[in-house]
Each structure stands twice: as structure tokens, then as C-alpha cells.
VEXVO-866923 format. One record per residue (C-alpha): x, y, z; residue in three letters. Coordinates in steps of 0.05 Angstrom, whole numbers, plus 5000, padded with zeros to 4 digits. Layout:
residues N
east = X north = Y up = Z resn = Ala
...
end
This chain:
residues 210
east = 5234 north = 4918 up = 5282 resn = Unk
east = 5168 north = 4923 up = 5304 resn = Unk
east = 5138 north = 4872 up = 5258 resn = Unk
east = 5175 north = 4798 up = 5253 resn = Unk
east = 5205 north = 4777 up = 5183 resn = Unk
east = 5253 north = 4743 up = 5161 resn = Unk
east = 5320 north = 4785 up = 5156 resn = Unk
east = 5315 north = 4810 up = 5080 resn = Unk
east = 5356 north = 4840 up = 5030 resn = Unk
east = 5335 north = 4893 up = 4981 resn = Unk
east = 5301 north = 4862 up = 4923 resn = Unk
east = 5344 north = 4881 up = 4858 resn = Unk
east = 5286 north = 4893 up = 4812 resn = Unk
east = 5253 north = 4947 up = 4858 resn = Unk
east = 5326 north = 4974 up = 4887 resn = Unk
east = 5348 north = 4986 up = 4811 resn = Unk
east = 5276 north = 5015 up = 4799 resn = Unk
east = 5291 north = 5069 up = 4859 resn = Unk
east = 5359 north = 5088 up = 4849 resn = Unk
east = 5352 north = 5149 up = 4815 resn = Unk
east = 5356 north = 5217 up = 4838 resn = Unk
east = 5278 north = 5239 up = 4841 resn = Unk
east = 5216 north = 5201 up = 4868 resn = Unk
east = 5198 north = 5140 up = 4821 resn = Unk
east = 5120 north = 5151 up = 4846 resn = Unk
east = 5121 north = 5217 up = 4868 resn = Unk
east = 5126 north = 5250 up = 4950 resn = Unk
east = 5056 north = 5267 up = 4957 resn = Unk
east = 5002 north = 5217 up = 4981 resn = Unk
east = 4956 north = 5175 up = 4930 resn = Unk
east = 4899 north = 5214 up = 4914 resn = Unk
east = 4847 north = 5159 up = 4945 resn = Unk
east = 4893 north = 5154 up = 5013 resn = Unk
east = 4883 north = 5227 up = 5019 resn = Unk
east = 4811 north = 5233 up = 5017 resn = Unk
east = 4800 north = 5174 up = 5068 resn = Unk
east = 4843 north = 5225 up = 5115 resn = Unk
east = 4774 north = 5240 up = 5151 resn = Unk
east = 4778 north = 5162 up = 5176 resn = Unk
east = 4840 north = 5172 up = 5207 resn = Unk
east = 4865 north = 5199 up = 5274 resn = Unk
east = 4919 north = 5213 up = 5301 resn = Unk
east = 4957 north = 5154 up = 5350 resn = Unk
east = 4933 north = 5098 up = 5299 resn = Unk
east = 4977 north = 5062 up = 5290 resn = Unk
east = 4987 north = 5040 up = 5213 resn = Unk
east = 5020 north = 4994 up = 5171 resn = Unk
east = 5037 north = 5019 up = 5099 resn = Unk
east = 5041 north = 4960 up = 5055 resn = Unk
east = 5100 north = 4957 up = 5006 resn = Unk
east = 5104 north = 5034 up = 5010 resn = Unk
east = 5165 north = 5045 up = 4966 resn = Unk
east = 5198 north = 5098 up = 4976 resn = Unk
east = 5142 north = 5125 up = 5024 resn = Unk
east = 5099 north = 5180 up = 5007 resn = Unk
east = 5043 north = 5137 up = 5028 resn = Unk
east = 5077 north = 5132 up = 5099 resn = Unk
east = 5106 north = 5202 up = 5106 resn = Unk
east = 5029 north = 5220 up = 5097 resn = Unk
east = 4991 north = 5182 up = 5144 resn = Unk
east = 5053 north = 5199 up = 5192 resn = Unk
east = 5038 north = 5271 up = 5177 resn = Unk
east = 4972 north = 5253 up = 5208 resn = Unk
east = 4990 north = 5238 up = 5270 resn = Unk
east = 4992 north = 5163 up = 5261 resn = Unk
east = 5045 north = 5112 up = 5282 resn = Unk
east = 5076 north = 5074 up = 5219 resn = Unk
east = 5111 north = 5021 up = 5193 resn = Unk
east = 5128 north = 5031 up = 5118 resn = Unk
east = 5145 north = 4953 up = 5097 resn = Unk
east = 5173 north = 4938 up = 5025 resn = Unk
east = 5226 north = 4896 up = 5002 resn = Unk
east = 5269 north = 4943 up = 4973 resn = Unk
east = 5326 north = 4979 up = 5012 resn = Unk
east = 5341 north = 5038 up = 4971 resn = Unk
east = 5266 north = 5055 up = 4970 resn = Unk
east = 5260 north = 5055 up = 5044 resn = Unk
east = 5321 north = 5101 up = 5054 resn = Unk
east = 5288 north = 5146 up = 5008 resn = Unk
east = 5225 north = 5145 up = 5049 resn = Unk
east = 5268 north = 5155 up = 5114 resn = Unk
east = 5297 north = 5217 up = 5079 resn = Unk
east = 5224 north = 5241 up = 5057 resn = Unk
east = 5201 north = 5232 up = 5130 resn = Unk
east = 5267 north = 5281 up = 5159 resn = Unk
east = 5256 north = 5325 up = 5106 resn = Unk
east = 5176 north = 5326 up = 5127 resn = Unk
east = 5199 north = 5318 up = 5200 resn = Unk
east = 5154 north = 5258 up = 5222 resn = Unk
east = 5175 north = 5198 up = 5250 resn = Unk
east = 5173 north = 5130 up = 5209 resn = Unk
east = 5192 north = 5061 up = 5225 resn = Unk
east = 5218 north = 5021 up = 5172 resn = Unk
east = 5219 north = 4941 up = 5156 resn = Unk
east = 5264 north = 4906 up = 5105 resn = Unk
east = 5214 north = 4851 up = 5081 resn = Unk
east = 5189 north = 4814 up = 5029 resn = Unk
east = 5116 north = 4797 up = 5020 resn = Unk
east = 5120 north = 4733 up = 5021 resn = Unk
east = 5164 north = 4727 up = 5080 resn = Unk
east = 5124 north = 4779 up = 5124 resn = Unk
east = 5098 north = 4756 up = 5184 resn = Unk
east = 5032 north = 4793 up = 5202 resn = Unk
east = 5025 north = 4798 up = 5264 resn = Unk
east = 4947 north = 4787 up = 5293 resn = Unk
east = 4919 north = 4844 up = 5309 resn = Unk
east = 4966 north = 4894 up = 5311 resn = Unk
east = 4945 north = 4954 up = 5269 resn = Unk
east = 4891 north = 4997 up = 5263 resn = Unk
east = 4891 north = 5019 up = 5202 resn = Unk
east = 4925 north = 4978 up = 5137 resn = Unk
east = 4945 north = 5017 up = 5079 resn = Unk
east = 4958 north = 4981 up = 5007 resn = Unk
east = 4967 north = 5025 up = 4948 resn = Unk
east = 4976 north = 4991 up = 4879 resn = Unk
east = 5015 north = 4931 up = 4903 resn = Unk
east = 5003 north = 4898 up = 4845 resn = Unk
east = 5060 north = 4857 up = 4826 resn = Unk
east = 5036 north = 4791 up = 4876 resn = Unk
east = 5015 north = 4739 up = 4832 resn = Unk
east = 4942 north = 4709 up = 4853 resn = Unk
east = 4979 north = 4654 up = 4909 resn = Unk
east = 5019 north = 4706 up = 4938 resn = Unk
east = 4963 north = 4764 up = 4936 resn = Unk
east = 4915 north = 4714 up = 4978 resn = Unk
east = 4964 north = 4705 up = 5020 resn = Unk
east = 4981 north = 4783 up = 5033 resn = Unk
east = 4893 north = 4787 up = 5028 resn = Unk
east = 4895 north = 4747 up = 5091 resn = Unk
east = 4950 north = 4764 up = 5131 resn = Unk
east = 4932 north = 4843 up = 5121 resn = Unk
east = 4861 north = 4817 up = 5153 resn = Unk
east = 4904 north = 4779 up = 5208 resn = Unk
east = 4945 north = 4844 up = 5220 resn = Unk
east = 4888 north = 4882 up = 5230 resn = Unk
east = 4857 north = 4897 up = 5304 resn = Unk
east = 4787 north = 4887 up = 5310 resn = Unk
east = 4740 north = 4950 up = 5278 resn = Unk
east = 4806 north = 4970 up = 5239 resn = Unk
east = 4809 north = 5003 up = 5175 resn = Unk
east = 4834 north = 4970 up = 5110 resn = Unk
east = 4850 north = 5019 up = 5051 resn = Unk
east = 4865 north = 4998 up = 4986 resn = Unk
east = 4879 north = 5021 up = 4911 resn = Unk
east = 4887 north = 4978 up = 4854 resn = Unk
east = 4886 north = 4976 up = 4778 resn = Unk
east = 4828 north = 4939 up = 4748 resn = Unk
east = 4831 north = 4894 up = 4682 resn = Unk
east = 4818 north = 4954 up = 4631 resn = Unk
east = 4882 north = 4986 up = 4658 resn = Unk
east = 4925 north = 4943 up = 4599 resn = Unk
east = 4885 north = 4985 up = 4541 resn = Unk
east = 4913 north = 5046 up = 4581 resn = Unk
east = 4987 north = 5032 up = 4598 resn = Unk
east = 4994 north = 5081 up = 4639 resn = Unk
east = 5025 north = 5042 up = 4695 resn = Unk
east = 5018 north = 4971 up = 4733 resn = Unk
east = 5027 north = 4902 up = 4714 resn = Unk
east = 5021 north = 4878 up = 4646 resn = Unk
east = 4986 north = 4813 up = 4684 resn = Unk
east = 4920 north = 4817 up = 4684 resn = Unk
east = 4919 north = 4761 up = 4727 resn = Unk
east = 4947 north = 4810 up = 4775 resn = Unk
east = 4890 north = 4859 up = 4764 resn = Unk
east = 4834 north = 4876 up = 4811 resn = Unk
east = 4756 north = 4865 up = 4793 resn = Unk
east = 4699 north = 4885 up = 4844 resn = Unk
east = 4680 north = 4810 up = 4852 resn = Unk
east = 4755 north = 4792 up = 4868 resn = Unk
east = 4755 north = 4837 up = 4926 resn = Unk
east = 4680 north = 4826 up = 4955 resn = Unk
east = 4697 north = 4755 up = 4962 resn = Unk
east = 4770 north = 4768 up = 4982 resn = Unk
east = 4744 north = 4813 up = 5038 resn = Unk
east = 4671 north = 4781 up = 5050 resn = Unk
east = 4683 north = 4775 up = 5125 resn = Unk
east = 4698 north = 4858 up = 5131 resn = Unk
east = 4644 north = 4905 up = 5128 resn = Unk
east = 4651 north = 4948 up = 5062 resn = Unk
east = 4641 north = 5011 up = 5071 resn = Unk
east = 4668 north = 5040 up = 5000 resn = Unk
east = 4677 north = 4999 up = 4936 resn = Unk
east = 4680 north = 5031 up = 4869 resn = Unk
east = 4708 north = 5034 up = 4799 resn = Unk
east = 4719 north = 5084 up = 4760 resn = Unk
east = 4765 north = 5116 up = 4709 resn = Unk
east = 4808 north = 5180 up = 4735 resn = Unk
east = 4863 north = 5217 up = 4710 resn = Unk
east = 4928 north = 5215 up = 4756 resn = Unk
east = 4993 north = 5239 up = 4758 resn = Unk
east = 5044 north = 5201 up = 4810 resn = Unk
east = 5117 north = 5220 up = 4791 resn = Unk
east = 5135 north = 5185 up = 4727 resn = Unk
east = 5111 north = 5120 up = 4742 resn = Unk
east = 5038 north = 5131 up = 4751 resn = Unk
east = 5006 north = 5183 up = 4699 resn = Unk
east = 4952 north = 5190 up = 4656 resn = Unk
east = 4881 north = 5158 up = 4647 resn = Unk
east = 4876 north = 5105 up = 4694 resn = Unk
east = 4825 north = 5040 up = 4711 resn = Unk
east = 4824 north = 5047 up = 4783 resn = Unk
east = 4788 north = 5014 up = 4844 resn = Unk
east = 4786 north = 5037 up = 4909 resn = Unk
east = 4768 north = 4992 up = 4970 resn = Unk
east = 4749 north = 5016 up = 5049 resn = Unk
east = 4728 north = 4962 up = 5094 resn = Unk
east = 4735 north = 4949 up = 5163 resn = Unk
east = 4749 north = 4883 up = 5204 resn = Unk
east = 4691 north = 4860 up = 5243 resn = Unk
east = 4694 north = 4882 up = 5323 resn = Unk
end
């Protein structure tokens, strides 16, 4: 394990969620992720934030990068080692739950989180600072989220809205980055079965001061 945490089992909610034959969220990369791809090169090394069942991973590994895919759910990480063999890239894998993970200063150059959605406000300032923490300096934070007007769509997320992302939440969340890409805006997406449809979206690229 090349990221400490506390030994974890699979988280039942998310294990039942993935235990079906297909991909709950798809196998191809998030939409945003894919168009940051000319930010990335290849022996980055990148840490894939609750990834699931990994298309997010397999991705930036098809990239050339070096990644951990963390989540707390067992059956979606086997699923995302079998979508790495079956795309023949490499993909380290960590059994953890967020509030347990131990983000280690400094250690990535690039951190990846893609709708992870379901912390409450405690445990998503926590995961807020400890992706900073993780990240080396001048690295690369990448994030997608759902904002407030995402409820009137139900077309995936939380039903918190608590657990929703505004512009102001993450300028102040991430006012020690530089922001180089903030914006809102309404898009139509189609991610497997569990993302699809109209969606409130709001995509985030800043980077960690050198």
C-alpha cells in the first residue's frame, strides 16, 4: 500500500451498489477529467479519489501516469483492477475510507476527485485539506461536483444539498491554490446508469502553490 490507512473493509452501501454485472458509472473517463488531459503527463503520479470502480483511474493510467485508485468499497476496486487488465495499464489500489485516509504530504502530483459527494460538510473539509496536504508543491487538483440546482434535476448525487458544491464553497475551500478554472454550468451527461441526463455541474482546476 503505497498510501497509509487504516486496514478497511468494503463499505456495504457502496459494495451492494457495485455488485452487479455492468459498470454502475460507466468505463470511460468523466467528461471534465478528459479535457484537462492536456495538463497531464505521463510519470505523474496521481491519486484518484474514491474512484469506484475506476474509470477515472484506468484513464489517467492510460496516460501514462502512476495511480492509486482509493475508495472504500472492495467490490468496486476489483472491478477497477479488472478494467485496468482488460485496458492493460497498471493500477494500484487502496482499501480506505475517507475518513480514515491518511494523506500523505506531498506525495502526488496530480489529485483527481470526481463527484465524491456523499462527505457530509465535517468530513468534506477534512478530505478539502488532506487532498491539499497530499499534494506536492505546483500540483494539480481536479475536481467535479454537483451544485445546489442539481435536486430540481435528479439525475444523480446526493439528495443533501448540504453536500452540494457552490463557487464560493470552493474559492474559500481552496483560497491558498491558484485557480486556474472555475465554472458552472448546466451539461447533459451520460455516465452508465448512475449519472445521466441534465446536470448542475462545477468543475474546479487549481494548483498548490510552489
Amino acid at each position: 500500500m503505497s498510501l497509509g490507512s487504516k486496514e478497511a473493509a468494503g463499505n456495504p452501501h457502496w459494495d451492494q451498489r457495485y455488485a452487479v454485472d455492468d459498470y454502475v458509472f460507466g468505463t470511460e473517463p468523466n467528461a471534465f477529467l478528459a479535457a484537462q488531459g492536456h495538463r497531464l503527463a505521463a510519470g505523474m503520479r496521481a491519486l484518484a479519489v474514491a474512484d469506484g470502480e475506476g474509470r477515472n483511474g484506468v484513464w489517467l493510467a492510460r496516460q501514462g501516469l502512476d495511480v492509486l485508485s482509493m475508495d472504500a468499497s472492495a467490490v468496486g476496486l476489483e472491478k477497477a483492477r479488472k478494467l485496468a487488465s482488460a485496458n492493460d495499464v497498471g493500477l494500484k489500489t487502496v482499501l480506505a475510507d475517507l475518513g480514515d485516509f491518511d494523506w500523505e504530504p506531498a506525495s502526488f502530483d496530480v489529485v483527481v476527485a470526481i463527484f465524491v459527494q456523499f462527505a457530509a460538510p465535517a468530513l468534506r473539509a477534512a478530505m478539502f485539506t488532506g487532498m491539499q496536504q497530499a499534494l506536492r508543491p505546483g500540483g494539480l487538483l481536479l475536481l467535479q461536483g454537483y451544485r445546489p440546482e442539481q435536486l430540481a434535476y435528479r439525475t444523480g448525487g446526493p439528495s443533501a444539498i448540504e453536500n452540494l458544491y457552490t463557487t464560493e464553497l470552493l474559492r474559500s475551500a481552496f483560497a491558498e491554490m491558484t485557480i486556474e478554472h472555475l465554472r458552472e454550468h448546466d451539461s447533459e451527461i451520460s455516465e452508465g446508469h448512475g449519472h445521466r441526463g441534465m446536470s448542475a455541474l462545477i468543475d474546479l482546476v487549481a494548483r498548490k502553490q510552489p
